[in-house]
C-alpha positions as CSV (number, residue, x, y, z in Angstrom):
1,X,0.0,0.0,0.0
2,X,1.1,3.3,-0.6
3,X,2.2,5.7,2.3
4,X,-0.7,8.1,1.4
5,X,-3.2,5.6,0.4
6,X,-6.9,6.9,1.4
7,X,-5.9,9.8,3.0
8,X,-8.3,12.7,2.9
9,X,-7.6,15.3,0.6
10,X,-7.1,17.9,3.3
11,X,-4.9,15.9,5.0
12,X,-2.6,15.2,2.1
13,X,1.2,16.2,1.6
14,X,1.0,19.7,2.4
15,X,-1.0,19.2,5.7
16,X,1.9,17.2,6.9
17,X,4.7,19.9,5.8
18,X,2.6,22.8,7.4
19,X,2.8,20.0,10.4
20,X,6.5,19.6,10.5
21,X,7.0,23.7,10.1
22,X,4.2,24.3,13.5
23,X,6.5,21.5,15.2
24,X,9.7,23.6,14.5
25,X,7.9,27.3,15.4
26,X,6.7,25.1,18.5
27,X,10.3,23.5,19.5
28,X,11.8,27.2,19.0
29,X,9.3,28.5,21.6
30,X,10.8,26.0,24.3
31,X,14.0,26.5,23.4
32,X,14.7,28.0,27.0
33,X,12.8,24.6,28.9
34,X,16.4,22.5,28.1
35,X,17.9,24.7,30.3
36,X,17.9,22.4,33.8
37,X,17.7,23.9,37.1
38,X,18.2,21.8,40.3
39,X,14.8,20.4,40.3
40,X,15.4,18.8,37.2
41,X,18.2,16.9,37.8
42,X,17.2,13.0,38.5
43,X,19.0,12.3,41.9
44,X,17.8,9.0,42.0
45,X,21.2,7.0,41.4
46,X,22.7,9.6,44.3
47,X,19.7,8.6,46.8
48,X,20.4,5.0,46.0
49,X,23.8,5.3,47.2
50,X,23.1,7.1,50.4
51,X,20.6,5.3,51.4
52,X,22.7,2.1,50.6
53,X,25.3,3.7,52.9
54,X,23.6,5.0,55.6
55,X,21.5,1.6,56.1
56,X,24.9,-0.3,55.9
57,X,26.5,1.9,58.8
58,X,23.1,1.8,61.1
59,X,23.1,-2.6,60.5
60,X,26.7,-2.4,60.8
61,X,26.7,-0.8,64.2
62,X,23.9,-2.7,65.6
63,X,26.2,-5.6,64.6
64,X,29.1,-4.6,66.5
65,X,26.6,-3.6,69.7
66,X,27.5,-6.0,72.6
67,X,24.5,-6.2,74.0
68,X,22.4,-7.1,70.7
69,X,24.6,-9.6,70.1
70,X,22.8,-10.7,66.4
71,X,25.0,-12.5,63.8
72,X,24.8,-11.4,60.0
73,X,21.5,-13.1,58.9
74,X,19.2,-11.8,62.1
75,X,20.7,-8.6,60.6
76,X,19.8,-8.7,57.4
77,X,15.9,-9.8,58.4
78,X,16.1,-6.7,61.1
79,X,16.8,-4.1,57.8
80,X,14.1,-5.6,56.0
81,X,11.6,-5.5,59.0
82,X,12.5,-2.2,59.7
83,X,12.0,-1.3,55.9
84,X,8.6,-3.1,55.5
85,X,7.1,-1.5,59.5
86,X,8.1,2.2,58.1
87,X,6.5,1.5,54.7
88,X,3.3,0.4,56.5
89,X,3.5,3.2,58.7
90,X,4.5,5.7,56.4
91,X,1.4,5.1,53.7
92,X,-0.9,4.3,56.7
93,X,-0.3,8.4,57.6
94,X,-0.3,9.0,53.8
95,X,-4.1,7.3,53.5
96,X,-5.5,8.8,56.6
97,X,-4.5,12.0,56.6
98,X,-4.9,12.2,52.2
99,X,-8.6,10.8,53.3
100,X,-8.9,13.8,55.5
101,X,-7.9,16.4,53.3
102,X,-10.0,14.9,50.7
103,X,-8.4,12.1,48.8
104,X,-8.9,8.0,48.3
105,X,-6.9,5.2,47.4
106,X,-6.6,4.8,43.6
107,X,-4.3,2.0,43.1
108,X,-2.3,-0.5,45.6
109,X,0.2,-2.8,43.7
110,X,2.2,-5.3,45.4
111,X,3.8,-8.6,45.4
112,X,2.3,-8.4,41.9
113,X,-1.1,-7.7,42.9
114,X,-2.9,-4.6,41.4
115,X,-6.3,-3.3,43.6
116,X,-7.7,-0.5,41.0
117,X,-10.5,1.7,42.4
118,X,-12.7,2.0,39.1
119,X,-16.4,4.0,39.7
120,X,-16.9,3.4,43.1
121,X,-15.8,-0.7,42.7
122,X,-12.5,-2.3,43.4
123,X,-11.1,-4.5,40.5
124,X,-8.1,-6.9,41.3
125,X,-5.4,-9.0,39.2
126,X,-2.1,-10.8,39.2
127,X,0.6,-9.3,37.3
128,X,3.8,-11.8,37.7
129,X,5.9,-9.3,36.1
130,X,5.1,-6.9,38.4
131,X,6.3,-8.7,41.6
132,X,8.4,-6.7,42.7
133,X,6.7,-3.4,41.9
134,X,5.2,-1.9,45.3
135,X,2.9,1.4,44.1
136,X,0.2,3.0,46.1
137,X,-2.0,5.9,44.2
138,X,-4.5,8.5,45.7
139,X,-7.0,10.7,43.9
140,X,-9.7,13.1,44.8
141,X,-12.8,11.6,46.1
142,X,-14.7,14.4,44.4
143,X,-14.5,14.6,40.9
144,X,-16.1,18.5,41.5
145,X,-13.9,20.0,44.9
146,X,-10.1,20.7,44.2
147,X,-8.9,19.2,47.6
148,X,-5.1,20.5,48.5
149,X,-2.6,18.0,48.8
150,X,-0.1,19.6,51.3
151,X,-1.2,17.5,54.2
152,X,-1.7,14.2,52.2
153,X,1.9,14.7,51.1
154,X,3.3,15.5,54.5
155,X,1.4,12.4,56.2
156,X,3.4,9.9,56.3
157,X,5.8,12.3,57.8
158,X,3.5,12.7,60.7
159,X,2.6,9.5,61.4
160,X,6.3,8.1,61.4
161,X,6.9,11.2,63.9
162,X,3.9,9.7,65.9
163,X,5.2,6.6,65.8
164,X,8.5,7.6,66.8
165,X,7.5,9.7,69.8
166,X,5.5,6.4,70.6
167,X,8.2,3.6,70.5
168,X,11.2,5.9,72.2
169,X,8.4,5.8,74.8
170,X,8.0,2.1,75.2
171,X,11.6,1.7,75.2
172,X,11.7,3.7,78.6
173,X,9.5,1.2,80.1
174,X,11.6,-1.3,81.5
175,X,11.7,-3.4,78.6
176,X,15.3,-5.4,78.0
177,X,18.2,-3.5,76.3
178,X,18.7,-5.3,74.0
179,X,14.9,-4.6,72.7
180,X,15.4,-1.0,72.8
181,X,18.6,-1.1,71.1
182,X,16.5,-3.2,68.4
183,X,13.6,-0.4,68.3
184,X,15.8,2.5,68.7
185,X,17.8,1.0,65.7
186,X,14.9,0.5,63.8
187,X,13.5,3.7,64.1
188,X,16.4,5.0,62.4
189,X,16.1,2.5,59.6
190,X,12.8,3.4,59.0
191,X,13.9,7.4,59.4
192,X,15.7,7.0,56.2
193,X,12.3,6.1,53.9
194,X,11.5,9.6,56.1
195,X,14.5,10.9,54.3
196,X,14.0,9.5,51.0
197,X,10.1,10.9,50.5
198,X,11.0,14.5,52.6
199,X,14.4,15.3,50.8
200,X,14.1,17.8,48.2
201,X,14.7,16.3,44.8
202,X,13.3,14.9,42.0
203,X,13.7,10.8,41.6
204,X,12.4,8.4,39.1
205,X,9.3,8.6,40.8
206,X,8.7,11.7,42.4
207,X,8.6,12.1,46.1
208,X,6.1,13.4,48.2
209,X,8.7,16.4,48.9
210,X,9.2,17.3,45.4
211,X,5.4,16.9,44.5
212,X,4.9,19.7,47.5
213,X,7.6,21.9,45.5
214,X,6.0,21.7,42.3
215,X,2.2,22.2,43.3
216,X,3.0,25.2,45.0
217,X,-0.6,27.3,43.1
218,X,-3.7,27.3,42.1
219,X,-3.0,25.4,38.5
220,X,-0.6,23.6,39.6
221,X,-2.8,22.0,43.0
222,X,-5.9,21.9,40.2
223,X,-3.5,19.9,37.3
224,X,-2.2,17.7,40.5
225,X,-5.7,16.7,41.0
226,X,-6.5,16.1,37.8
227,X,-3.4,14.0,37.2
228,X,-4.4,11.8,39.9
229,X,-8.1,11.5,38.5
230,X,-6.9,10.7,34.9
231,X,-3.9,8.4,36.5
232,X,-6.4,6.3,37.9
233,X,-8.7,6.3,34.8
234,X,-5.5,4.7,32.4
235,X,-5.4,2.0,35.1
236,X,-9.0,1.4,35.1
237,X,-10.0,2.2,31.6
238,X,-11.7,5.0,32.6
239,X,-13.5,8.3,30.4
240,X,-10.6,10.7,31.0
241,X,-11.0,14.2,31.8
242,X,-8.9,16.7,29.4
243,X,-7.7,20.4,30.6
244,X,-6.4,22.7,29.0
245,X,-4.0,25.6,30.9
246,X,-3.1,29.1,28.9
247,X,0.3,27.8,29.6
248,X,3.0,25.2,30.2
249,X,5.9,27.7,30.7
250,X,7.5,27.8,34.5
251,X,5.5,24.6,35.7
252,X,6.8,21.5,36.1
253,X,3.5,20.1,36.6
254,X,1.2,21.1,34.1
255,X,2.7,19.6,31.2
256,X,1.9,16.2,32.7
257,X,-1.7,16.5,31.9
258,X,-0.8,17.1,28.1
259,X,-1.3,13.1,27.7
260,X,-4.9,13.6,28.7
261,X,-5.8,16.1,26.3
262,X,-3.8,14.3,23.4
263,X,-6.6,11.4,24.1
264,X,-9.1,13.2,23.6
265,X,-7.5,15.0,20.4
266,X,-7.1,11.5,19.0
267,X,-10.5,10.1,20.1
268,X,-11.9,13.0,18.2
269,X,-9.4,12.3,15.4
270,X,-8.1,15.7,15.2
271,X,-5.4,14.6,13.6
272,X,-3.1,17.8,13.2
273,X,-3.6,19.3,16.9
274,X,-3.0,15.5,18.2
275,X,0.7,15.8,16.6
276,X,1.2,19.1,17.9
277,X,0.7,18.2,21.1
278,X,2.8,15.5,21.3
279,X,5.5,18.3,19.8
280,X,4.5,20.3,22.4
281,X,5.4,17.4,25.3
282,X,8.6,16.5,23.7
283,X,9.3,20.2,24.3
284,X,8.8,19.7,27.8
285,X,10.1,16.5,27.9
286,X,11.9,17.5,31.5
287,X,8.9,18.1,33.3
288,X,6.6,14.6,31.3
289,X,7.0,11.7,32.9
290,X,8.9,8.8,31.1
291,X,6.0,6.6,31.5
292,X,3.9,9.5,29.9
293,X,6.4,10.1,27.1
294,X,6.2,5.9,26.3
295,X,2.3,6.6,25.6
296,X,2.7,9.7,24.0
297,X,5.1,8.1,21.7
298,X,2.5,4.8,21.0
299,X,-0.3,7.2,20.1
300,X,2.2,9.2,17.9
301,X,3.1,5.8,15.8
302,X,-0.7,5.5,15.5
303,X,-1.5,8.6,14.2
304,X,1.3,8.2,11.4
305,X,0.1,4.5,10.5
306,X,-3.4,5.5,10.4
307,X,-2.5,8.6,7.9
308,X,0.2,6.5,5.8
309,X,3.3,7.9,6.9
310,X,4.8,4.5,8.1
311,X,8.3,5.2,6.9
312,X,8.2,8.1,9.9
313,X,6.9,5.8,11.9
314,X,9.1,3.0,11.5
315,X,11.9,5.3,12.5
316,X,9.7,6.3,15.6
317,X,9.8,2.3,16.9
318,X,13.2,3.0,17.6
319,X,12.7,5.8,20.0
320,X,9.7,4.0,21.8
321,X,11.8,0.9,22.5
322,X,14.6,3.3,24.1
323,X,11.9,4.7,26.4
324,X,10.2,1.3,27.3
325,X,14.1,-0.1,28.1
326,X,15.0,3.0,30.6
327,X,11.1,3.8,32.1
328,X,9.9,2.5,35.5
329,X,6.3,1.8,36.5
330,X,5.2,1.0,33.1
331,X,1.6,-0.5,33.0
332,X,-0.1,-0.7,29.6
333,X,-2.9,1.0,28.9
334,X,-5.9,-0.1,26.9
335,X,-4.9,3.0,24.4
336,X,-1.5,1.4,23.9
337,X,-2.5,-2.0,23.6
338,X,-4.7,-0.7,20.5
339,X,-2.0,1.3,19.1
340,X,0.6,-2.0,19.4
341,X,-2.3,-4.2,17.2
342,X,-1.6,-1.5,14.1
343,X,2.3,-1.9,14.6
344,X,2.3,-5.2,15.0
345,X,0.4,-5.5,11.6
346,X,2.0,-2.7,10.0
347,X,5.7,-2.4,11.0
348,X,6.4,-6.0,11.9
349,X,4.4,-7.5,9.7
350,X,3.9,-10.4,11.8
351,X,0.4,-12.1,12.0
352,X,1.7,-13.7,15.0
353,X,2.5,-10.6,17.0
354,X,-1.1,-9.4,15.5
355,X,-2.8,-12.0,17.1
356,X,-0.8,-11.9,20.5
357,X,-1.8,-8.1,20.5
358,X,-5.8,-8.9,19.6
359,X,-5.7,-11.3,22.8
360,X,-3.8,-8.6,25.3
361,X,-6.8,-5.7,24.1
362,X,-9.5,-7.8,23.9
363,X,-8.4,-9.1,27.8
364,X,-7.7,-6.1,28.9
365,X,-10.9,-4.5,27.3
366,X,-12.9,-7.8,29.4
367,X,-11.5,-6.7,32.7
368,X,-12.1,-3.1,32.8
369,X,-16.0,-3.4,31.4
370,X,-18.0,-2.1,29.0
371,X,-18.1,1.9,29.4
372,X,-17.8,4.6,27.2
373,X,-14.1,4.7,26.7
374,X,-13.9,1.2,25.7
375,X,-16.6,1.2,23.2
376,X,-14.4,4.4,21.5
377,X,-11.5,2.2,21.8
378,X,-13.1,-0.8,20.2
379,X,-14.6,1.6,17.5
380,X,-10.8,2.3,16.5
381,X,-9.5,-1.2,16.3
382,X,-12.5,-2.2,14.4
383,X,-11.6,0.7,12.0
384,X,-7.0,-0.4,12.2
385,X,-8.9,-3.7,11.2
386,X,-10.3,-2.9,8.2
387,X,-7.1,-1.2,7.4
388,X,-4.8,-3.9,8.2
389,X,-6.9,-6.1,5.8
390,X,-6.7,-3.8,3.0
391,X,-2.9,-3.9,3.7
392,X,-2.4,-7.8,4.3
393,X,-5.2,-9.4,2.1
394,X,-3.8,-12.9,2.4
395,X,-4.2,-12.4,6.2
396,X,-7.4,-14.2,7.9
397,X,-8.5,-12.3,10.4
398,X,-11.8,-12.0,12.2
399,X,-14.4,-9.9,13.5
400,X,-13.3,-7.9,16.7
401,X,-15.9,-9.5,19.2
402,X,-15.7,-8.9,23.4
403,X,-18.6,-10.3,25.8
404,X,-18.7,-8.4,29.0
């Protein structure tokens, strides 16, 4: 098939060069958002190494304590206790006091098992990839109120402090040294996942310190929210809800609901604003989360494939296997799955790969139910389907049938 083949007429040739000549005014405009400031610089591998380091030398002198007297494999199963108590305690604060400022739990993802909070219902599955993922999610419980997430984000501070003031208590009581020296040990253990969410600096996945930093307003608090809400709408297959701000510039939080609004462009198929939005989060790449650039990136590839510019977007793959390889907390959404179906029957040409991606949309369409986003989802597969026969004529392929 041609790379133009049954393209409208106003969306020929000279759409795509106007296209390409908005993308370059656009990338000029953010010339000045490559210039990084301390808040942009990912501190993760630093953190890793301090925290390494300072839970070594807390182990290390509990080890050489007399009085606790544990060898190296009690040790090692103290760290982790002390690791796995804080976490509790810490996201125990962060629920309560998030429910009292006006949040609810979105998402809770361990051990491989994902809780998703989807209209009012919880929906649960096993993901053995993701076994040693550990993810916990809030969002507004009104989808009206603009709740502020200052004391959500300082909770599990508080309640670690609580907890702190409690067990340097209990270890006055009479109890045996070598008991306190445990909790007293363990307290500062658990001090240093304290540490890791209060320090300001921005990590692979942001901390509850740097989130405070960057919703510092009244857009920023109001895209924070709606982040959460639309967060927890790709995990359940959920209508999202797009905003639009005046602008992106100085924010390091506003750009992140750019993915949002480039669903809606493409459910509408507006073809040309869908591609410059996706220019436009490039632009602020610095400030889009990887995971968010990885679905940009798939919906990108879909609007080339589905207007005929596959040589463009065969040089696109190669970008979108780079971000896959280097992003964290990657959980594919029922928009990607239908965007993989078109380039596994386009760009790899495989039938094989086209079936493997007809099975992982139609599941994944069965688990989150029948609602208006996965009818509009369905609607475009059905339509990729038609295309890919068109394309593939020898192919055999059915009719695109889900029972909920």
């Amino acid at each position: 098939m041609a790379e133009n083949e049954n393209i409208p007429e106003d969306q020929g040739i000279d759409v795509d060069k106007l296209l390409d000549e908005q993308s370059h005014n656009v990338r000029a405009k953010f010339v000045k958002a490559d210039k990084k400031k301390y808040l942009d610089l990912n501190m993760s591998w630093i953190m890793l190494i301090v925290l390494g380091l300072a839970t070594f030398g807390i182990a290390y002198a509990l080890q050489q304590s007399p009085q606790a007297n544990l060898g190296s494999g009690y040790i090692i199963l103290f760290v982790i206790a002390s690791y796995i108590a804080s976490l509790i305690i810490y996201n125990l604060g962060k629920l309560l006091f998030g429910y009292i400022s006006g949040y609810t739990l979105s998402r809770l993802e361990i051990l491989g098992l994902q809780i998703v909070a989807a209209d009012g219902k919880l929906k649960a599955r096993y993901i053995i990839k993701n076994f040693f993922e550990l993810h916990m999610n809030l969002m507004p419980r009104s989808k009206e109120e603009e709740p502020k997430p200052t004391l959500m984000l300082l909770g599990g501070t508080i309640m670690y402090a609580i907890f702190t003031v409690v067990i340097i208590v209990v270890s006055f009581l009479g109890i045996p040294f070598y008991l306190t020296l445990c909790l007293r040990y363990g307290l500062a253990i658990g001090a240093l996942l304290v540490f890791y969410e209060m320090f300001p600096c921005k990590l692979d996945v942001p901390n509850d310190m740097y989130l405070l930093l960057i919703t510092n307003g009244q857009d920023n608090k109001k895209a924070f929210n709606n982040i959460l809400r639309n967060n927890n709408a790709e995990y359940a297959g959920l209508p999202i809800d797009a905003i639009d701000f005046s602008s992106y510039d100085g924010s390091r939080i506003t750009p992140q609901t750019l993915l949002f609004r480039l669903r809606s462009q493409v459910y509408s198929n507006d073809y040309q604003e869908a591609l410059k939005t996706v220019e436009l989060m490039n632009n602020l790449k610095l400030n889009v989360p990887s995971c968010q650039q990885v679905e940009a990136m798939y919906e990108k590839i879909y609007l080339y494939l589905t207007h005929g510019r596959s040589t463009e977007a065969a040089k696109e793959i190669l970008v979108l296997q780079h971000l896959e390889k280097n992003t964290s907390d990657i959980t594919a959404s029922i928009s990607s799955l239908r965007c993989d179906i078109l380039i596994s029957a386009l760009l790899d040409n495989s039938l094989d790969e086209l079936n493997s991606s007809m099975e992982n949309f139609i599941k994944e369409a069965k688990f989150i139910g029948d609602n208006p986003r996965t009818q509009k989802e369905i609607e475009l597969v059905k339509a990729e389907i038609t295309r890919i026969k068109n394309v593939h004529s020898d192919w055999t392929l059915g009719e695109l049938k889900i029972d909920f």
